[in-house]
N, C-alpha and C positions, 0 to 999 in steps of 0.2 A: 281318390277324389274326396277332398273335404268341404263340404258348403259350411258356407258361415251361418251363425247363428241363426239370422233374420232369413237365410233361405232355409232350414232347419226348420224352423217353425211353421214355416209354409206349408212343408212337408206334409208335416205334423198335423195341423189341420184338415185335410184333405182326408176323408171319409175314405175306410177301407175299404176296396171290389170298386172303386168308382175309377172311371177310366179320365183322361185328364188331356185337358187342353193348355197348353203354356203357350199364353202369348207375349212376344218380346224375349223368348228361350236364352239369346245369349250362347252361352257355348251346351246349350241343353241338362247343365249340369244338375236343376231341378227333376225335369223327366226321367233322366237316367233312374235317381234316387227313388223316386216316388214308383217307376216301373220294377226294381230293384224289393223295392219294400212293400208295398201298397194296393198297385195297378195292376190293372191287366193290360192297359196299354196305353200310352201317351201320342200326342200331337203334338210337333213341338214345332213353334210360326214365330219367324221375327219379318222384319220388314228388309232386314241388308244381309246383303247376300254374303257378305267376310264371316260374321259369325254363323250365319248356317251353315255354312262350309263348314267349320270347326266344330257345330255344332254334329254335324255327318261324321265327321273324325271319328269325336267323340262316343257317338253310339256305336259306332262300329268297334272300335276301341273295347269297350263294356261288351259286342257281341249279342246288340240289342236292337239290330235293322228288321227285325222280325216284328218287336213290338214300341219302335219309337217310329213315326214317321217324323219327316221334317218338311215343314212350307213355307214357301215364299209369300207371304202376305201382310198386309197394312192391316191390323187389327186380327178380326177375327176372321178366320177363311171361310168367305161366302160359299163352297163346299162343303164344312165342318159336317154335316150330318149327317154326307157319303162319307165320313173321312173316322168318323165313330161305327164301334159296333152297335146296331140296334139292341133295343132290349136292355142296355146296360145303363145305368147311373151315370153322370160324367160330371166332371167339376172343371170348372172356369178359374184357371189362375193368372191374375197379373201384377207383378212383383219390378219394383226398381223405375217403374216410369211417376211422372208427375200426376197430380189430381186430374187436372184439368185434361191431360192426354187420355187417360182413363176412362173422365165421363164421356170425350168425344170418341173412345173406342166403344164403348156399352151404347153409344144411341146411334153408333152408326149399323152394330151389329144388330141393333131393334128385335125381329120376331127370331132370331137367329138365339136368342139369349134362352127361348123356352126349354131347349133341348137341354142345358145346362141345369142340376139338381141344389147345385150349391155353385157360390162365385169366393175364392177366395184372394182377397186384395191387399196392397202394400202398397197407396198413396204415397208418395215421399213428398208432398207437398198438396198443401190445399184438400187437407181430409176434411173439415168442416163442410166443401163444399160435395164433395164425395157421400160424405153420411147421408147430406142433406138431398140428393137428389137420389141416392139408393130408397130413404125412406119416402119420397115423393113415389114413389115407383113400386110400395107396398112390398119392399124388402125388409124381412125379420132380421135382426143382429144376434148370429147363434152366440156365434164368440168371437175376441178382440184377445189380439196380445200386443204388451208395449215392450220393448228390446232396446235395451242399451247394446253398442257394440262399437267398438273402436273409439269414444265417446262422441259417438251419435246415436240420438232414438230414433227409435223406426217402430211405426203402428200396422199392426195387420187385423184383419177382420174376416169373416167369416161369416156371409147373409144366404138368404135363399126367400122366395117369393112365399107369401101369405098361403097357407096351403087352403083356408075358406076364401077366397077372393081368384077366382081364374079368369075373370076378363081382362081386356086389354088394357094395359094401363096407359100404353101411348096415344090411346083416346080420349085419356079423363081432361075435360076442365082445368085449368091451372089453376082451380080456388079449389077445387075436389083433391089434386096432389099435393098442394100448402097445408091442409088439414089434415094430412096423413103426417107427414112431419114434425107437424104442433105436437104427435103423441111423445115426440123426445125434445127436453128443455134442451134451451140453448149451451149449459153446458154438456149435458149429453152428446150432444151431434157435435161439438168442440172435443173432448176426450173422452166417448166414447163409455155409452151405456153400457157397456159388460165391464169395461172394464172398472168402470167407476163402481158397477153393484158389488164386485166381488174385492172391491179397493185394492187395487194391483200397486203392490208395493214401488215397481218399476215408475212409473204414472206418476207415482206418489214424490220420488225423486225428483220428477221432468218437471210437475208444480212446482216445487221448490225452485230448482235452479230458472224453472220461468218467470218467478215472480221477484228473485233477486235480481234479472236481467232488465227486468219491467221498473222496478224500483229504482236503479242504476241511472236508465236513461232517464225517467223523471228529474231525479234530480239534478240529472245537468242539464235538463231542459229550463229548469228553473233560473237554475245559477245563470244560465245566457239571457236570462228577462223575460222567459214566456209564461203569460198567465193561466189563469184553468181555464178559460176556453181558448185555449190553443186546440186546434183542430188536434195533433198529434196526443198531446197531455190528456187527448178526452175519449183518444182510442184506447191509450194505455190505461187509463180508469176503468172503461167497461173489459179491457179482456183481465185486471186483474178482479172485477165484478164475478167473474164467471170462474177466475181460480179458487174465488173463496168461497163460491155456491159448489164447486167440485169437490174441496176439500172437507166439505161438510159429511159426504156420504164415509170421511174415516172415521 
């Protein structure tokens, strides 16, 4: 069994002795790994029932029904914390699904999220909005990786909750969770404070070919007659605003 890069890295992140939740498993081929390397035990929950099935194959396959469970659930399984050993650390992964599916998995699982030490994610779309509602919600960004693979990037991250801050966050005021956010500039919470501070050469790439792409469409926006307040001509100004506030930190 080989996982690709971008689940590799997933891996990778995930804190040794911590026991692990994969949601949206697939054929489990994450958990396998992470039990294999890592874990003491995995959870592993998609929402359809084809790939848990394969998913079941496949630990049994590995010889790993001992310590892989597998569940039928839409997000995160509102059992999860009869389904973990007590006493143990645990980590939240969810890999391959869209931003938006994500944040609606994170706020349906709500008080369920506490048991979880660390949450490790892989947006494939709509990270901005992801950052931004992770740090409304008083989550730290330990670490962030960017991955080219098949030539596509893919962003992962690695947060956990404010360790001086334990109340409820799905209480505060929506002007009290905007000001938690304000602490990362908008290019931050765009490509990602770790990764910008430590200038991730990958990152460094995805600027470039994003700003040739942004550039591209200007100009034929032009050539067809649109002026600078074209609605469109004035999104692509502020996000190349924010490539060159990112590119500042190389």
């Amino acid at each position: 069994m080989n996982l690709s890069k971008r689940l590799m890295t997933a891996v990778n992140m995930v804190t040794e002795g911590f026991a692990v939740l994969d949601v949206g498993c697939d054929h489990a081929y994450t958990s396998i790994e992470l039990v294999r390397r890592k874990s003491p035990c995995a959870v592993a929950s998609d929402v359809r029932p084809g790939p848990l099935k394969a998913a079941r194959e496949h630990i049994a396959e590995a010889g790993l029904e001992d310590k892989v469970t597998t569940v039928l659930a839409d997000g995160v399984p509102r059992n999860i914390i009869g389904l973990l050993p007590e006493n143990i650390h645990a980590s939240l992964v969810i890999t391959g699904m869209g931003g938006m599916l994500i944040i609606k998995i994170l706020s349906e699982a709500a008080e369920l999220l506490e048991r979880f030490d660390e949450l490790i994610l892989s947006p494939q779309s709509d990270i901005y909005a992801v950052r931004k509602y992770l740090a409304e919600r008083s989550y730290v960004f330990i670490d962030e990786a960017e991955i080219l693979e098949d030539g596509k990037f893919y962003t992962l991250m690695k947060v956990h909750l404010r360790k001086d801050d334990e109340r409820d966050k799905s209480t505060k005021p929506d002007s009290q969770r905007e000001s938690l956010a304000v602490q990362l500039s908008d290019a931050e919470l765009t490509y990602g404070p770790c990764l910008l501070r430590k200038k991730d050469e990958t990152l460094k790439a995805y600027l470039i070919k994003r700003r040739n792409v942004l550039t591209d469409i200007k100009e034929k926006l032009i050539e067809s007659g649109r002026g600078a307040d074209d609605t469109r001509i004035r999104e692509i100004d502020e996000e190349v605003r924010l490539i060159d506030e990112a590119e500042r930190y190389y």
